[in-house]
Legacy VTK file of the C-alpha trace (Angstrom):
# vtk DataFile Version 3.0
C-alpha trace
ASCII
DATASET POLYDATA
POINTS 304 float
-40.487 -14.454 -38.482
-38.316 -11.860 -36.767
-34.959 -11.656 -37.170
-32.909 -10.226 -34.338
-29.623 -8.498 -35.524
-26.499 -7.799 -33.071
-24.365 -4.582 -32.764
-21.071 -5.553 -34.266
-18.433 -5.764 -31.391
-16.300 -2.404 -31.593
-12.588 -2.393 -31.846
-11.678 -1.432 -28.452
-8.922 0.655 -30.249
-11.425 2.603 -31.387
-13.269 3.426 -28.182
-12.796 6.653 -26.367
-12.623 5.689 -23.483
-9.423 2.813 -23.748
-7.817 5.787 -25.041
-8.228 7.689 -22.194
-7.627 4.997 -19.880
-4.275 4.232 -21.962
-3.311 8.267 -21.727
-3.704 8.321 -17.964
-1.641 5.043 -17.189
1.715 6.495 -19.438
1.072 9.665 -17.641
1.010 8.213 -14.234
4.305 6.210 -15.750
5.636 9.110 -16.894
5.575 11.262 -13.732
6.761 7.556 -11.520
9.929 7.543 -14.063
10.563 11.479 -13.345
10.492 11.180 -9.581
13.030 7.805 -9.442
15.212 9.100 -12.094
15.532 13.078 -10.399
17.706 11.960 -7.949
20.183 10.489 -10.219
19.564 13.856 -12.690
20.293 15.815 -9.454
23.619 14.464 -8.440
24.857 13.995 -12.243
23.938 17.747 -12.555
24.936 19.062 -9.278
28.246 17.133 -9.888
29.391 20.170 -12.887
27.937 23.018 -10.591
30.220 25.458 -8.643
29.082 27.188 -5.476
27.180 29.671 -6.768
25.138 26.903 -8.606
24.590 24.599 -5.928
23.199 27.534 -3.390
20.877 29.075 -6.068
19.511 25.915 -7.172
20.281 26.099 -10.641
18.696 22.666 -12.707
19.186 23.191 -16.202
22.624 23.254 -17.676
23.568 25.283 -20.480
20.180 27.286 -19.487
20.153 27.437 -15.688
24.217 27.506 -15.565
27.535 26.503 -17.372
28.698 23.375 -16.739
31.963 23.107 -14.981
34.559 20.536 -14.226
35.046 20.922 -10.850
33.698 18.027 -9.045
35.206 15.667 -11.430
38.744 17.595 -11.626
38.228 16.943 -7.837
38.529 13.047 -7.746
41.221 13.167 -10.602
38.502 12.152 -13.511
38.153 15.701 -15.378
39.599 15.320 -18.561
42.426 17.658 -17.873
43.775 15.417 -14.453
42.859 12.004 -16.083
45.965 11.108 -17.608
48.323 13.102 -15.144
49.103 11.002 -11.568
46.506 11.975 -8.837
46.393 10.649 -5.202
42.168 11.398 -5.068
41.723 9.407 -8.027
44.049 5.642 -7.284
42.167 6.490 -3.634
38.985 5.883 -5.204
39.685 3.199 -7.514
40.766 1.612 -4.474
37.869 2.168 -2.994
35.610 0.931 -5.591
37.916 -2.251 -5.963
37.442 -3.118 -2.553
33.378 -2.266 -2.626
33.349 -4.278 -5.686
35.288 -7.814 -4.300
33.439 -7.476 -0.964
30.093 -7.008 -2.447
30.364 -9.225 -5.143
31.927 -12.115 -2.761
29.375 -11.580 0.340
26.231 -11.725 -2.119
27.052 -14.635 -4.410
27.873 -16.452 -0.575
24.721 -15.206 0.622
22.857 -16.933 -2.350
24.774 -19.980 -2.424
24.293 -20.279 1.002
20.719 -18.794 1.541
19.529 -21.049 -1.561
20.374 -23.969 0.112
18.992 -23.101 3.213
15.710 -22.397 1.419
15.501 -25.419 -0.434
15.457 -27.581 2.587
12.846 -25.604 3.931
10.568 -25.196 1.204
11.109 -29.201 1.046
11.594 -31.144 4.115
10.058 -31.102 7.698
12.266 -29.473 10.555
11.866 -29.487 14.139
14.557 -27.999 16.239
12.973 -27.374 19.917
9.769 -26.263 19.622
10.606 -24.420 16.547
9.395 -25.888 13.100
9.887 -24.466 9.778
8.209 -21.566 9.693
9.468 -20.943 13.111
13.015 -21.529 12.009
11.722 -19.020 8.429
10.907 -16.161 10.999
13.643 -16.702 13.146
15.831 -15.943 10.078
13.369 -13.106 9.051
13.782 -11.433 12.744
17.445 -11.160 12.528
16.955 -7.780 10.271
14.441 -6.196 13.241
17.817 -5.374 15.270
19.505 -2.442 14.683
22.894 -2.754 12.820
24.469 -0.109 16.404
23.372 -2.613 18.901
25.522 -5.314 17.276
28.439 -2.767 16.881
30.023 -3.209 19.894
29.874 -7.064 19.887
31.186 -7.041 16.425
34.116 -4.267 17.230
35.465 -6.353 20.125
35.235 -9.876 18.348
36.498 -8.745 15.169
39.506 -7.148 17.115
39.838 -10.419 18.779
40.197 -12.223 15.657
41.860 -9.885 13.650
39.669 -9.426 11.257
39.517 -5.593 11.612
40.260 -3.787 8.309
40.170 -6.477 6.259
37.938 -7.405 3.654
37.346 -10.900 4.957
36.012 -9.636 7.887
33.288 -7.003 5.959
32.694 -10.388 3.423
31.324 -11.934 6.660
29.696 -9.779 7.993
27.358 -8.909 4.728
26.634 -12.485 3.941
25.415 -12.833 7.460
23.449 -9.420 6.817
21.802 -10.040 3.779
21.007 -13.828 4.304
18.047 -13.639 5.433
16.641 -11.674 3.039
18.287 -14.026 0.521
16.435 -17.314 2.145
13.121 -15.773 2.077
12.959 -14.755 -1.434
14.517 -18.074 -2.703
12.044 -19.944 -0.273
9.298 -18.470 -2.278
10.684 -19.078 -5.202
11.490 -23.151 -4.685
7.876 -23.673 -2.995
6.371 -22.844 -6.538
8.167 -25.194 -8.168
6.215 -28.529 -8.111
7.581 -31.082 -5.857
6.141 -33.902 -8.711
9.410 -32.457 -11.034
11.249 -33.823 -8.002
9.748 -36.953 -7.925
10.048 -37.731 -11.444
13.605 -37.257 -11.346
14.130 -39.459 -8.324
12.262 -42.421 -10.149
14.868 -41.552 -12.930
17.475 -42.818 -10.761
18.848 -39.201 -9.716
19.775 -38.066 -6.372
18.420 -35.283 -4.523
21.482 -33.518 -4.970
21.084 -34.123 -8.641
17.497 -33.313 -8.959
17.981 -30.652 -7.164
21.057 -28.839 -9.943
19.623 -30.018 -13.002
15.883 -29.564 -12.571
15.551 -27.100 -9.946
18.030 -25.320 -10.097
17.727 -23.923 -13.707
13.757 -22.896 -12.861
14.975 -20.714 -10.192
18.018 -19.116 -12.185
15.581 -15.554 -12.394
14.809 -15.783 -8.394
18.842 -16.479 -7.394
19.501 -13.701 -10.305
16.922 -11.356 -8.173
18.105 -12.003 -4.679
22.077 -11.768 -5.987
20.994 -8.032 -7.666
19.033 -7.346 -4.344
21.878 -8.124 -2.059
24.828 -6.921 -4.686
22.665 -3.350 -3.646
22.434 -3.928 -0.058
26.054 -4.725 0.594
27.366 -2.140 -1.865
25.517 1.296 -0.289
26.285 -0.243 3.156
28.267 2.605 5.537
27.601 1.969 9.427
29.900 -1.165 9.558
32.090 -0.383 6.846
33.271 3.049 8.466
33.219 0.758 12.198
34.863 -1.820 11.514
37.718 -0.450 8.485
40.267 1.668 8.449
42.669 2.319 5.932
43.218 -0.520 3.475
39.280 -2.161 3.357
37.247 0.877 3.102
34.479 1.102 0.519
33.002 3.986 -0.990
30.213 4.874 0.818
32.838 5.845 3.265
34.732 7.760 1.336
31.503 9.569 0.483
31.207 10.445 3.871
33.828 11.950 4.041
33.977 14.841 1.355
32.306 16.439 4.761
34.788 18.889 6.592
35.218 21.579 8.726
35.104 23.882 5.483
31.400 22.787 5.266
30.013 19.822 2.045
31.914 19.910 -1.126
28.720 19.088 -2.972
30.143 19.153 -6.552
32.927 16.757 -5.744
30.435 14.297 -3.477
27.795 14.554 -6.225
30.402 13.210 -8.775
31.871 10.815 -6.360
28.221 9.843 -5.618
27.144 8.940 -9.161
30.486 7.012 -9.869
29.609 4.954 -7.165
25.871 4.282 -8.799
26.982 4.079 -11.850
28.084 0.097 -11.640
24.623 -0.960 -10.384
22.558 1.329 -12.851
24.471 -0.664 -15.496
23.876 -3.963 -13.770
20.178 -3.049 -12.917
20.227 -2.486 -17.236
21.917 -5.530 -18.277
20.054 -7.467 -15.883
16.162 -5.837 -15.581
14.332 -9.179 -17.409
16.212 -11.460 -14.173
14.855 -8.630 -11.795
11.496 -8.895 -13.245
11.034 -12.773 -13.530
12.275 -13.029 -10.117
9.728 -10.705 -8.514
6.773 -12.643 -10.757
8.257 -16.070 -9.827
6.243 -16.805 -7.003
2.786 -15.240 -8.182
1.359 -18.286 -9.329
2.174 -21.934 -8.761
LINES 1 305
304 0 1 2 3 4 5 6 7 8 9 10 11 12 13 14 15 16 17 18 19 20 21 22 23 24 25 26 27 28 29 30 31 32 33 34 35 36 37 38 39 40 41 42 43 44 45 46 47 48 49 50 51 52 53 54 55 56 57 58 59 60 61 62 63 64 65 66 67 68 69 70 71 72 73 74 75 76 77 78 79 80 81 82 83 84 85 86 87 88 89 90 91 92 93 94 95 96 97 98 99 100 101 102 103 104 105 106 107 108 109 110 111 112 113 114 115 116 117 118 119 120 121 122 123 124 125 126 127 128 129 130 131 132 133 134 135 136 137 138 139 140 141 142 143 144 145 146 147 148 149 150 151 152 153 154 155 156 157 158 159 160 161 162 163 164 165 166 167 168 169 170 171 172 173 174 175 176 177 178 179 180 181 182 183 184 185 186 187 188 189 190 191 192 193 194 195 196 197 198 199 200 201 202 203 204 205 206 207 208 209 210 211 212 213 214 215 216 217 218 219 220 221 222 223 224 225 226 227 228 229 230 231 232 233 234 235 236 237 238 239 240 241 242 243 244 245 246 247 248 249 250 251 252 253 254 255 256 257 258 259 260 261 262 263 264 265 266 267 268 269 270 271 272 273 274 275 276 277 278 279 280 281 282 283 284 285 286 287 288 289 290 291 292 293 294 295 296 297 298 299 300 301 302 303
């Protein structure tokens, strides 16, 4: 009688090759994480650079160059000009107050309102015309193939019509209508992989739709809303063309002001890089706080 013995099954921990396979994913990580995160190490850099600096390219401080003040003593923030009164720096906290009420405001109407929208066509049947849902899903999808300048005209002459020019009302609007879209289709996605038989159990419970819809539904796509408010709380904050259009004096955001550290004395990059990463700074923080809603919100829709 033969008996037949079987290799022991090796530890995969202990195979070459999953430690080589292991090495070259981090390393491919590793070199992703350098080339999204140099930007931000650029501007925070180039933000305590003088001229000199900025034209030779110098990277490294304390090596490369010595860090100065001079971008931040620019905007009032150096820790010299912080506590003294400076017309830069209430200019830019007014600035980032009014990027922060009119982003805030547009997204979290653009997911209220794009969430609903979604719902119902995730859910029910539509015909309007010949159109039928995913008509009506692409016709909402199409409104971000037309350039923002062809609607600036039409936009300039209503808003002046209505008054709404220079006011934060009027840039409120205008985002939630831009970043609607993008708000339906991702929250679309999101309620079609819910089951519809969660739904129906409710309703046999004696709930309404309205009811089944904010205590069953509503709580499974908390990471998906959380993901489309981060998304458009980005799009709405870095947005220029209409903000320098369609504002003035008392509604204009920081991207605008930005814009402007560009004169006839050629770019002050020191104070724009420092101005630049205070304006980032808020959503790196939120993008922080808030990476597991980010994450569950782009996975919520891979399987149903």
């Amino acid at each position: 009688m033969t008996q037949v013995f079987h290799d022991a099954p090796v530890d995969r921990a202990f195979r070459p090759e999953w430690h080589t396979s292991r090495l070259v994913v981090y390393a491919v990580l590793l070199i992703w994480a350098v080339i999204c995160l140099f930007p931000i190490y650029w501007t925070l850099t180039t933000s305590f650079k003088i001229a000199p600096n900025v034209m030779k390219g110098d990277m490294i401080p304390w090596v490369d160059y010595q860090p100065k003040w001079l971008g931040w003593r620019a905007l009032g923030l150096s820790p010299d000009t912080i506590f003294t009164e400076s017309t830069v720096r209430a200019e830019f906290f007014k600035r980032f107050t009014n990027s922060v009420i009119v982003s805030v405001v547009s997204s979290c109407l653009a997911v209220i309102l794009g969430s609903l929208a979604a719902y119902g066509l995730s859910r029910f049947s539509f015909k309007f015309l010949w159109m039928r849902n995913s008509d009506i899903s692409f016709f909402f999808l199409s409104q971000l193939i037309l350039p923002p300048v062809v609607l600036a005209l039409p936009f300039l002459v209503l808003y002046k019509e209505l008054a709404l020019l220079d006011t934060r009302v009027g840039l409120i609007l205008l985002y939630t209508l831009s970043v609607l879209p993008i708000v339906i289709w991702i929250m679309r996605d999101q309620f079609s992989s819910i089951p519809t038989e969660l739904e129906e159990a409710a309703l046999v419970d004696g709930l309404s739709i309205w009811g089944a819809f904010a205590t069953i539904i509503l709580p499974i796509a908390l990471p998906g809303m959380a993901a489309a408010f981060i998304l458009s709380l980005v799009l709405t904050w870095n947005e220029y063309f209409f903000a320098a259009l369609l504002t003035s004096t008392y509604s204009n955001t920081l991207p605008v002001m930005v814009a402007s550290q560009t004169g006839s004395q050629g770019i002050s990059w020191w104070s724009m890089a420092a101005l630049s990463f205070a304006a980032i700074l808020p959503l790196i923080i939120i993008g922080i706080f808030l990476e597991r809603f980010i994450i569950k919100g782009m996975a919520a829709g891979a399987v149903k």
